[in-house]
C-alpha positions as a printed Julia matrix, in Angstrom:
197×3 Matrix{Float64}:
 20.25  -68.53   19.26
 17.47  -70.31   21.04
 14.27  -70.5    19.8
 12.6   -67.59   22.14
 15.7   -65.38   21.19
 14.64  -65.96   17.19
 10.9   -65.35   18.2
 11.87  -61.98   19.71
 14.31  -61.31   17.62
 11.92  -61.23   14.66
  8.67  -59.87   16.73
 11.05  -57.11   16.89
 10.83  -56.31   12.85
  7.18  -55.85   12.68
  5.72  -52.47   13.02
  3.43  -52.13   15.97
  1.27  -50.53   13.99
  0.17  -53.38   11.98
 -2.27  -56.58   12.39
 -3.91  -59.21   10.88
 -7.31  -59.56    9.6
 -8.35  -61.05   13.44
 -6.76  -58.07   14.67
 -3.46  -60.25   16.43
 -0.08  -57.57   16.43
  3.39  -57.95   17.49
  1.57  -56.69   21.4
  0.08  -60.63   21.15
  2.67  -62.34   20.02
  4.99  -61.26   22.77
  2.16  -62.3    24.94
  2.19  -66.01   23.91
  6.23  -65.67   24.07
  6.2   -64.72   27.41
  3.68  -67.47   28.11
  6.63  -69.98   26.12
  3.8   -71.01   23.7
  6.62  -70.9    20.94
  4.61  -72.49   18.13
  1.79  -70.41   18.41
  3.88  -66.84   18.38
  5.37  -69.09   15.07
  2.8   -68.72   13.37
  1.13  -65.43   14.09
  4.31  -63.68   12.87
  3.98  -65.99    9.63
  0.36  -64.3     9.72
  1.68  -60.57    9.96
  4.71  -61.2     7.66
  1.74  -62.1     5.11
 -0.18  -58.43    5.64
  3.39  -56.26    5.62
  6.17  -56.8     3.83
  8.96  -57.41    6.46
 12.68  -57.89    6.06
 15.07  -61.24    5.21
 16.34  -60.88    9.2
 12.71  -61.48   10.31
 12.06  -64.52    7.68
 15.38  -66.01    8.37
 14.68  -65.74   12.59
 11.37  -67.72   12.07
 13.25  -70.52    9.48
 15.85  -71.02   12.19
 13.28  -71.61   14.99
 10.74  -73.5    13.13
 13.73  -75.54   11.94
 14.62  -75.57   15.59
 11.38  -76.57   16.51
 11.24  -79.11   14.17
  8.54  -77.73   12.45
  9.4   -78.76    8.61
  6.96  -77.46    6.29
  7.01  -74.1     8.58
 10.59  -73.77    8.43
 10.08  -74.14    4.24
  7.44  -72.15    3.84
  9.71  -69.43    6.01
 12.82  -70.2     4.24
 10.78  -69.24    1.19
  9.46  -66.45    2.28
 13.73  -65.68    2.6
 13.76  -65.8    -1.36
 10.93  -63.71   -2.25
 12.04  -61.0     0.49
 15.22  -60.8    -1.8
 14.53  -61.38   -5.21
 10.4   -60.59   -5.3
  7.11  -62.55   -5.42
  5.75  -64.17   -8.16
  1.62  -65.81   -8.0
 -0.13  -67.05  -10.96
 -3.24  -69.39  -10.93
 -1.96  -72.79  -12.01
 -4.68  -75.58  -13.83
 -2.45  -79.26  -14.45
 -3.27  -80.81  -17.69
 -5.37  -83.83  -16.52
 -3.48  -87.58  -16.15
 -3.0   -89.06  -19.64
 -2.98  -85.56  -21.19
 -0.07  -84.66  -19.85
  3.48  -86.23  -18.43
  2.22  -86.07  -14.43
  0.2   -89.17  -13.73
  0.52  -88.43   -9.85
  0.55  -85.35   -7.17
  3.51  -83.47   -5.85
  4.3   -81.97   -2.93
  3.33  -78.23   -2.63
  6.2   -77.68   -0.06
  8.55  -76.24   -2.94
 10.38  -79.4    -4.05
  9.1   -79.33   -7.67
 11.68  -77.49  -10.05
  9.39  -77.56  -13.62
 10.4   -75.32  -16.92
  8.07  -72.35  -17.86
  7.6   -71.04  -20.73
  7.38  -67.22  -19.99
  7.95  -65.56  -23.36
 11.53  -65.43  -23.16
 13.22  -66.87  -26.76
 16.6   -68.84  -26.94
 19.56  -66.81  -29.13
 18.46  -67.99  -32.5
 14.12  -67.48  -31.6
 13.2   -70.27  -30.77
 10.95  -70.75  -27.3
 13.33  -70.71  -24.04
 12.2   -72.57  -20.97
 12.87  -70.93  -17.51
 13.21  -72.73  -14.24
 11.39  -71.78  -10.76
 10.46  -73.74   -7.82
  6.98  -73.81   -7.24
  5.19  -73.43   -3.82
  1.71  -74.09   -3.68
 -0.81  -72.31   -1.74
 -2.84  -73.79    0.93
 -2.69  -76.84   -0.37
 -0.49  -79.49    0.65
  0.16  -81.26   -3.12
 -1.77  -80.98   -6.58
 -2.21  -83.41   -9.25
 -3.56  -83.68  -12.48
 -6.47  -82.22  -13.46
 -5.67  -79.71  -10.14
 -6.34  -75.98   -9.52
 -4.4   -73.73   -6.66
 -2.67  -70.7    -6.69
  1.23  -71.0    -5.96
  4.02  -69.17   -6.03
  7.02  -68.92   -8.39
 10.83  -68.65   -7.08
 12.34  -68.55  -10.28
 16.48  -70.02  -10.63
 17.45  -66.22  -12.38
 14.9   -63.86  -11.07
 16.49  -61.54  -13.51
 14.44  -63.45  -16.36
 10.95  -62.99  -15.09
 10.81  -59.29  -14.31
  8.97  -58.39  -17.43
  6.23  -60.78  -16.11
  2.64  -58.86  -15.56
 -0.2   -59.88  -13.94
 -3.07  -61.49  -16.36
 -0.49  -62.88  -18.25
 -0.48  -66.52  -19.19
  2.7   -68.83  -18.91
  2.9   -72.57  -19.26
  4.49  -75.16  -16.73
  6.52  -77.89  -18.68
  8.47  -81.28  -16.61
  9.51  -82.26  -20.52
  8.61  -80.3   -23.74
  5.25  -81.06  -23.44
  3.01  -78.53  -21.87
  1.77  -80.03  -18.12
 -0.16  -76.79  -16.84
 -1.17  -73.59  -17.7
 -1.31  -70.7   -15.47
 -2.47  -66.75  -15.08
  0.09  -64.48  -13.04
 -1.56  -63.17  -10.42
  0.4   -60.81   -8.66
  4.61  -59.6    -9.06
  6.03  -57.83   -6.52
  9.74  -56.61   -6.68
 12.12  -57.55   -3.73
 10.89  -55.79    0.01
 12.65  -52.94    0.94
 15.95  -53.05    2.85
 15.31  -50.57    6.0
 18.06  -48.07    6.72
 21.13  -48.89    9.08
């Protein structure tokens, strides 16, 4: 498919019903597709797939054409938005230790590249502390570095493993067995709904 095609495609798996906090709906977005202002309509339905929770189809349409588009951080950011329409959303409110104190002397991208261990209360066969995996995605920033604040978002390598997560709950980022951030879940969200065939 074309990148119009995966625009409409996905414009069609928003309720008309709903809009963003400047008011835009899927009536606007067809708007700047019929006007082929591709990019734009882009990011609008990234805008309305943050206020409902919308299907894998519609995240997977927008990765293609940003990908398409050659829109990179977009296209993560949507392919993303993929894994947390299947396996749930995860948020905290992540502080890095500051450089020296911990392993990270430098920032890292934001974009989801980082793979760290957490340390979510889970315990290893005979007790002692087990570390969990997730990517990490942080928000509306484009890196963080030591010493850092942001909130990000958590797609964990067995989702399975982090359901008893709450929100207020503390958890700690390791990149060795040293602690390199500590964090508050915000928010956890099971997997969106599947609609009906």
């Amino acid at each position: 498919m074309d990148v119009p095609a995966l625009l409409e495609a996905a414009s069609l798996l928003v309720p008309a019903d709903i809009a963003t906090e400047n008011d835009i709906t899927v009536d606007d977005i067809w708007d700047h597709l019929a006007h082929d202002e591709w990019e734009v309509a882009l990011g609008l339905l990234e805008e309305l797939g943050d206020v409902h929770p919308l299907p894998h189809d519609f995240w997977e349409s927008l990765a293609t054409a940003a990908g398409q588009m050659r829109l990179e951080r977009s296209a993560a950011w949507c392919r993303w938005r993929c894994y947390e329409s299947r396996h749930g959303i995860i948020r905290a409110d992540l502080t890095l230790r500051r450089a020296g104190e911990g392993r990270r002397q430098a920032a890292f991208s934001g974009a989801g590249v980082l793979r760290p261990m957490w340390s979510i209360g889970n315990q290893t066969s005979t007790g002692g502390e087990a570390l969990d995996i997730a990517r990490l995605w942080v928000e509306f920033m484009p890196a963080l570095g030591p010493g850092e604040r942001s909130s990000v978002r958590l797609a964990p390598l067995d989702p399975s493993r982090w359901r008893h997560l709450q929100p207020g709950q503390t958890i700690t980022m390791h990149e060795d067995r040293t602690i390199g951030g500590t964090a508050v879940v915000l928010e956890v969200q099971g997997p969106a709904a599947t609609p009906a065939p």
